[in-house]
C-alpha positions in Angstrom: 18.2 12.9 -87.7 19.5 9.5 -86.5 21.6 7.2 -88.7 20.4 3.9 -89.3 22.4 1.1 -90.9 21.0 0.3 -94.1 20.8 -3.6 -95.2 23.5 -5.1 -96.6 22.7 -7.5 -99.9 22.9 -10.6 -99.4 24.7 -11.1 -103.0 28.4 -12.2 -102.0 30.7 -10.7 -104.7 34.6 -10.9 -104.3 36.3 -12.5 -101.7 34.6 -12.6 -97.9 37.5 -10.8 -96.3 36.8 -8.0 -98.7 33.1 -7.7 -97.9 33.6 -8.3 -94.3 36.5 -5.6 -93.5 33.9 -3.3 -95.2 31.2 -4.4 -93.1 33.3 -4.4 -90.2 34.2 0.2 -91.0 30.9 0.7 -91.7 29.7 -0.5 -87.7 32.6 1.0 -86.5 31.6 4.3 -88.1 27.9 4.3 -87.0 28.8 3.0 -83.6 31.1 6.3 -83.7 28.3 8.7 -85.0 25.7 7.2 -82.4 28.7 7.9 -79.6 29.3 11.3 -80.7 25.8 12.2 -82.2 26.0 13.5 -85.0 24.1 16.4 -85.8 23.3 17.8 -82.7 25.4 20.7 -81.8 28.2 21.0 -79.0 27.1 22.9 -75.7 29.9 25.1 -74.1 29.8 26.3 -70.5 31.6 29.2 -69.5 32.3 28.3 -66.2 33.0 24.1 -66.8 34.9 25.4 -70.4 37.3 27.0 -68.4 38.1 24.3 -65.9 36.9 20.8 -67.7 37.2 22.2 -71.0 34.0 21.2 -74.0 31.1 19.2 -72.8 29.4 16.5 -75.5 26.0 15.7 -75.1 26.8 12.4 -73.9 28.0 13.7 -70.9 25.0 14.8 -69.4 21.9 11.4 -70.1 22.2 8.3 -72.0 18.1 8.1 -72.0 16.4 5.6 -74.3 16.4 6.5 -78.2 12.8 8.0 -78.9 13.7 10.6 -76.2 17.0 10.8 -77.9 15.8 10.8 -81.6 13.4 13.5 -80.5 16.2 15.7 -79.0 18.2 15.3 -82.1 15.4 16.8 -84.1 14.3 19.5 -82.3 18.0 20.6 -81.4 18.4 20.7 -85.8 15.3 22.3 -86.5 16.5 25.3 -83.8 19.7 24.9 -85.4 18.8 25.2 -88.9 15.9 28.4 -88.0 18.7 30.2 -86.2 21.3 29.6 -88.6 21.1 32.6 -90.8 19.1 34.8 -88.3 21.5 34.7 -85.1 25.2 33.9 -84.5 26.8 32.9 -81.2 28.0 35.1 -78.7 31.7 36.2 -79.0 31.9 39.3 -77.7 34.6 38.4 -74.8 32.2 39.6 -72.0 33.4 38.6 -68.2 30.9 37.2 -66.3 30.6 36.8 -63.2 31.7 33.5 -60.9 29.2 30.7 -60.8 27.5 31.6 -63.8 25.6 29.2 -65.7 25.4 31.0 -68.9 26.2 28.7 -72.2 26.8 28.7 -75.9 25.3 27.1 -78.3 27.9 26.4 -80.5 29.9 23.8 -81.9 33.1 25.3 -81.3 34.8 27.3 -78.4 33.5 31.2 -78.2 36.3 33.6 -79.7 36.1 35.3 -76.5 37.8 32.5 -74.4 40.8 34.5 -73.8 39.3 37.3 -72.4 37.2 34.9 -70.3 40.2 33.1 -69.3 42.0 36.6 -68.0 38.6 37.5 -66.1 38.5 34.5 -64.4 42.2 34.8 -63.6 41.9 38.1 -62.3 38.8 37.4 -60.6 40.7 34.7 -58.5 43.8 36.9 -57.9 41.0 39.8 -56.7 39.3 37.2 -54.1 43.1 35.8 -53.4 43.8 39.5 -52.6 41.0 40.4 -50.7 41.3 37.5 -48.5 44.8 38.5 -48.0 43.9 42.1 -47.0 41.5 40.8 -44.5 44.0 38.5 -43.1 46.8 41.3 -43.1 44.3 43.9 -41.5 43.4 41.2 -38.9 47.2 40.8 -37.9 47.6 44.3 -37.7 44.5 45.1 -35.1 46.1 42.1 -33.6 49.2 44.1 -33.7 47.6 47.5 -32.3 46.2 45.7 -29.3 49.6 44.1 -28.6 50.7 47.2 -28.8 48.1 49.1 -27.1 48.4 46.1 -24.0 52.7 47.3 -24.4 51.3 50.7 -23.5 49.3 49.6 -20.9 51.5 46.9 -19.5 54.7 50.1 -19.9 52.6 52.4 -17.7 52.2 49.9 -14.7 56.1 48.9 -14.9 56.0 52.4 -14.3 54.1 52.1 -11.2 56.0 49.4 -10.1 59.5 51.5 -10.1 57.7 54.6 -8.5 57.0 52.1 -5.8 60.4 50.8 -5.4 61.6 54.1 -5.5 59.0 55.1 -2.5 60.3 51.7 -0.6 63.9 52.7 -1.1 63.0 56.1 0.6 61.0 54.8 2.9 64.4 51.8 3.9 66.5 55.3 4.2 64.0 56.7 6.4 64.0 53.7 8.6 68.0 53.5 8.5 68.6 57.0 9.5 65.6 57.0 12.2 67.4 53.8 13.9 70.5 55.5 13.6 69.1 58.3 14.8 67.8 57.0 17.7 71.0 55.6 18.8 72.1 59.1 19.3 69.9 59.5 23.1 72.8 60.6 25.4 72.0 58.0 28.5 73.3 54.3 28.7 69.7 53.7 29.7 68.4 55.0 26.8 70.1 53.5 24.0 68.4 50.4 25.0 66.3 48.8 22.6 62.6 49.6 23.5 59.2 49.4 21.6 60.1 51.8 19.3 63.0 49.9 18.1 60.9 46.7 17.5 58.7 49.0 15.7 61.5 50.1 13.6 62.9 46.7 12.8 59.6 44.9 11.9 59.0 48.5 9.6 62.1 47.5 7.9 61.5 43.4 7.3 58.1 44.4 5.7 59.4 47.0 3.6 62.5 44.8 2.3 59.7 41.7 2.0 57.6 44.2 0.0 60.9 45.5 -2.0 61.2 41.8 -2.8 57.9 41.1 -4.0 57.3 44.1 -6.1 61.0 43.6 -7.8 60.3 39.9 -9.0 57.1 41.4 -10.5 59.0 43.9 -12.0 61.3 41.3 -13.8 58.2 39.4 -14.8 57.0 42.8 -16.2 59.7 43.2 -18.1 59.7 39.4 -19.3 56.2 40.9 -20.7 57.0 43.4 -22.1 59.7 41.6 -24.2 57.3 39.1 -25.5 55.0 41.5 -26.1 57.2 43.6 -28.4 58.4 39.9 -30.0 54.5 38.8 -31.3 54.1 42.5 -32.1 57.1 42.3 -34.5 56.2 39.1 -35.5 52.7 39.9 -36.1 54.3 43.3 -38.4 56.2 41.0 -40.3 53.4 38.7 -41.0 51.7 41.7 -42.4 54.4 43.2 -43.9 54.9 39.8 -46.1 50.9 39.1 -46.8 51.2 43.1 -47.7 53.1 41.9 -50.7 50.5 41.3 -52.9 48.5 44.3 -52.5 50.1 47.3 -54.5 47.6 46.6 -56.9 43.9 46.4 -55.0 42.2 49.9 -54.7 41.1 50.0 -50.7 37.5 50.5 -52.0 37.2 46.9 -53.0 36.6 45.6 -56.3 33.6 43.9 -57.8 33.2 39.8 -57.0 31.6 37.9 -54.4 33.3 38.4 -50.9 34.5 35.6 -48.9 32.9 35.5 -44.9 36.0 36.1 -42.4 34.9 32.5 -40.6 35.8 30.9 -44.5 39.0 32.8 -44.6 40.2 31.9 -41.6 39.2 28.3 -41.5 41.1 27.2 -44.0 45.2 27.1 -42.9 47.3 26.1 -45.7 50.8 27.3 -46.3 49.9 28.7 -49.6 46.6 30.1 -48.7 46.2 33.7 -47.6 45.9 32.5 -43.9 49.2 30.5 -43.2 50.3 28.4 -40.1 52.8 31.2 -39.2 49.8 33.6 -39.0 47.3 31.5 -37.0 50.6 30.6 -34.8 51.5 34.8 -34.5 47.6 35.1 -33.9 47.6 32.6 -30.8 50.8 33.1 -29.2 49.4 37.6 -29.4 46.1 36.4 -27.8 47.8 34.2 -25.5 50.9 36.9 -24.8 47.6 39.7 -24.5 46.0 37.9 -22.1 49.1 36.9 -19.5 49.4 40.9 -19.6 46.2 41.4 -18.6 46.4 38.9 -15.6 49.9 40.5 -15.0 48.6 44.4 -14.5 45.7 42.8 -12.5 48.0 41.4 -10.5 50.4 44.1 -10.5 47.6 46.4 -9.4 46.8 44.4 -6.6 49.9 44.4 -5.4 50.4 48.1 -5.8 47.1 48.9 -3.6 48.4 45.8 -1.1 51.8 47.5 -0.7 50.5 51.0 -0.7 48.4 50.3 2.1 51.1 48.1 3.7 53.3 50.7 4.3 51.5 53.6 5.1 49.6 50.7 7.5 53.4 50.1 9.2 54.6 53.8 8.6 51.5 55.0 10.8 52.1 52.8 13.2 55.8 53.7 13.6 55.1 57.2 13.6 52.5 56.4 16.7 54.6 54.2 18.3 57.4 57.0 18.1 54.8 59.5 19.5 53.9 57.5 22.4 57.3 57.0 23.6 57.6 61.1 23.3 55.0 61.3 24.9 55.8 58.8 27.8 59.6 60.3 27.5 58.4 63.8 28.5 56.1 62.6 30.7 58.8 61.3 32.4 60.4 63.9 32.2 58.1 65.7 33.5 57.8 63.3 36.5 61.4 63.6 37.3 61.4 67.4 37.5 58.6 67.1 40.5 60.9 64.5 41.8 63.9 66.0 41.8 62.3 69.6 42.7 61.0 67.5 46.2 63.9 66.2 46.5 66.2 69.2 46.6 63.2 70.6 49.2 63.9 67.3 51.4 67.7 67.9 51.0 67.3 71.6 52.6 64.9 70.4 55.2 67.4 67.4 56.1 70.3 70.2 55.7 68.4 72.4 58.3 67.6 69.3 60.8 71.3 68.6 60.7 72.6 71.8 61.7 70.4 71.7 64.7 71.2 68.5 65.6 74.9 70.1 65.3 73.8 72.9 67.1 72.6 71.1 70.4 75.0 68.5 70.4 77.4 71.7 70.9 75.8 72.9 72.9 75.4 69.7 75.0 79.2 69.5 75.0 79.7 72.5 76.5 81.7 75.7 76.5 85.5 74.2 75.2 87.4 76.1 78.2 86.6 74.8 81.0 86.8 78.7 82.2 83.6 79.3 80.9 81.8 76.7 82.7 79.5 78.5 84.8 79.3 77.7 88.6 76.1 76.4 88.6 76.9 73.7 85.7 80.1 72.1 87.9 80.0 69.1 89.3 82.0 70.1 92.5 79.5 73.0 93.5 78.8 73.2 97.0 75.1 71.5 96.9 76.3 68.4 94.8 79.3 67.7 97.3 76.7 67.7 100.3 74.5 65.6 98.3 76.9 63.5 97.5 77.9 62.7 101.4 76.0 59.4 101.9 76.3 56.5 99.9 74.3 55.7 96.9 73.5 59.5 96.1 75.1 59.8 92.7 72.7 62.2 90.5 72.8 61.0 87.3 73.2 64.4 85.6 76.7 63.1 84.3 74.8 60.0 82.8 72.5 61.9 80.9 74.3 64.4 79.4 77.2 61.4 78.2 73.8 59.4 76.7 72.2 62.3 75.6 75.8 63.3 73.4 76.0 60.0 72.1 72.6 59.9 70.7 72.9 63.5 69.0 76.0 61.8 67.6 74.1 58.7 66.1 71.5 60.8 65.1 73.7 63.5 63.2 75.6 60.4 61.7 72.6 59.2 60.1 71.2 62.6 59.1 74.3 63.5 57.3 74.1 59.9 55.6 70.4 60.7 54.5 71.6 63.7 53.0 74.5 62.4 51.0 72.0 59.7 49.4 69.3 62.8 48.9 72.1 64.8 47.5 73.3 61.8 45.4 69.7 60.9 44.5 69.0 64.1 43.4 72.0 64.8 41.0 70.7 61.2 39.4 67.2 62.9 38.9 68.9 65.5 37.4 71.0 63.6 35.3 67.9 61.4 34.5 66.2 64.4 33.3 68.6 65.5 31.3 68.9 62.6 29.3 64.7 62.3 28.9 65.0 66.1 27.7 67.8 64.6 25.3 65.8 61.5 24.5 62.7 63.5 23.4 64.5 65.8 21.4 65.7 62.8 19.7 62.7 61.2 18.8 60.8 64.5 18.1 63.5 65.3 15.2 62.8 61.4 14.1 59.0 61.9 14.1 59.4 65.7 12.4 61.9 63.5 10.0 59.6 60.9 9.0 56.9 62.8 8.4 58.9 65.5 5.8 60.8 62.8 4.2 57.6 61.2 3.2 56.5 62.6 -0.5 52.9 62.0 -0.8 52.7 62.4 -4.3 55.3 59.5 -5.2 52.7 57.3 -6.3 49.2 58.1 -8.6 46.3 59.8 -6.7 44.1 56.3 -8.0 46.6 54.2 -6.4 46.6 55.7 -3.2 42.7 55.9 -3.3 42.2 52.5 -3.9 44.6 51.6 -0.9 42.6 53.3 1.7 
């Protein structure tokens, strides 16, 4: 039904102010009913009455008024059917977000504080939930942080077995250069291939020492910041963990939010807070500089494995071959000195004959023993010797023949004070090569039972072959 202003009179009794501050209420109170209209009944939303409060119809068209009229009437015909028959519904039932559902009544359903609490509750459950989502993604965060500690623990690990196997192997090269040192001969305490061996073995170990103990302090860096975002990320847990004594860990009833929508939003009162996203990055970020680290760490480990059994090998063959020339040497001078000591009897033997005829080329020492037909004055010689220019030359020969035994028994016995010198040299020599090869066969059995195979994982060791 729509109000109409009925038509005044146009009879003027009492004063014009009277009749005109009448006139005046009575537009004022039809412009009023037309703005509220009057008659049709108030429409209530559960979902808008709980955030905007009541809706009027003029909130919704402001159409022409024979749509209007029209609207009026059939909205008080329903009205006035339904009056008796049906009541509004006040049962305090909680629906469910979003929902559309609306009263037709002119007043507020009695259920609005039950509707109120539901709706509180259901935005402290989705509050919840989203903050169990964000505190079980900061604690699988946490587990692989953790998990990478593990990982990244068990290659520091490594690394100090290594540097425990270089420390051994420094000790092995100290006492085999010391060891060495220990050949009896001045000629064999000079610094030889072996020796160069030796040192470049111990500049490439201490390099390698190096190398692996910087890693090992960047390891440890590691592991430190790994154990800080995993603390972090617990206590980030920990304080979103707050507000969850009361969610059952089957879920509860209400639309759930999408992982990408709670994680989006970053507010310092949402669920997902800049501390998190900031614990979340630097894990990531801390996870992944572990992973490059053990890479690298493993790299290194199969370099420097294969590094020094690489230089250990060729030590140990460099040490062989100088046994092996040593004793062949050895070997060498004990021929030598054996031909030697065979020329020395020989030259021993020429000499005495040589002493024997020049003794005997001297003659008897008393001149009583001369025999007649040896003396210069016998009876045929003075004849012979009548006529001028008849000297035999008998004396001549003998005195040239004496002096060339004695040059030649000089030199002999010089030739066999050099072969006699020569060969206590050999000797000496020899002894010093047997000396020398004892040496470096204790170095070489040394080295090799010094060396514990099993210092280092079976994976490592394959990898570095």
């Amino acid at each position: 039904m729509q109000v109409q202003s009925v038509p005044l009179s146009s009879v003027t009794i009492g004063p014009r102010s009277w009749r005109g501050g009448t006139v005046r209420s009575i537009q004022r109170a039809e412009r009023l009913v037309r703005q509220t209209r009057a008659g049709r009944p108030r429409t209530y939303s559960a979902s808008a009455g709980l955030t905007s409060g009541y809706t009027t119809g003029t909130e919704a068209t402001t159409g022409d008024k024979t749509s209007e009229e029209e609207e009026i009437k059939e909205s008080q015909d329903c009205s006035c059917k339904n009056t008796m028959s049906r009541r509004p519904q006040t049962t305090g039932s909680t629906f469910p977000g979003g929902s559309q559902r609306t009263f037709m009544a002119p007043f507020p359903p009695t259920s609005l504080r039950e509707l109120c609490a539901g709706a509180s509750l259901a935005v402290a459950g989705d509050y919840m939930r989203r903050v169990r989502e964000v505190e079980g993604q900061l604690r699988r965060q946490a587990g692989r942080v953790r998990e990478e500690g593990i990982k990244l623990e068990r290659e520091r690990s490594h690394l100090e077995r290594m540097l425990r196997n270089l420390r051994i192997h420094l000790n092995i090269n100290r006492r085999s250069s010391e060891g060495r040192t220990r050949r009896p001969s001045t000629t064999e305490t000079e610094r030889d291939g072996a020796d160069y061996l030796l040192l470049c073995e111990r500049r490439e170990l201490a390099h390698l020492k190096q190398d692996l103990e910087g890693v090992l302090r960047n390891t440890l860096t590691q592991l430190q910041v790994l154990g800080q975002s995993s603390r972090q990320l617990l206590d980030s847990a920990s304080e979103r963990a707050r507000v969850m004594e009361l969610l059952p860990h089957s879920g509860s009833a209400g639309r759930r939010r999408s992982s990408t929508e709670t994680f989006d939003k970053i507010d310092p009162i949402s669920p997902f807070t800049p501390e998190c996203k900031q614990a979340l990055e630097q894990s990531t970020s801390a996870v992944n500089q572990s992973q490059l680290l053990r890479e690298n760490i493993r790299q290194m480990l199969t370099s420097a494995i294969s590094k020094q059994k690489a230089i250990h090998g060729t030590v140990n063959d460099g040490l062989v071959k100088k046994l092996a020339e040593t004793v062949g040497l050895q070997q060498n001078l004990t021929l030598t000195s054996a031909a030697t000591r065979q020329a020395m009897f020989r030259k021993q033997r020429e000499i005495n004959c040589i002493r024997h005829s020049h003794g005997r080329l001297q003659g008897p020492e008393y001149s009583g023993d001369i025999l007649s037909r040896e003396k210069l004055d016998r009876p045929l010689v003075q004849v012979y010797q009548r006529h001028p220019g008849t000297q035999l030359p008998e004396a001549a020969h003998l005195i040239q023949g004496s002096a060339v035994l004695r040059r030649c028994l000089t030199s002999s016995e010089g030739e066999l004070a050099r072969l006699q010198r020569t060969c206590l040299q050999l000797l000496d020599d020899q002894h010093g090569k047997r000396a020398a090869a004892q040496v470096d066969a204790s170095v070489i059995r040394m080295r090799r039972e010094q060396v514990d195979k099993r210092a280092m994982p079976s994976f490592l060791q394959q990898g570095a072959c």
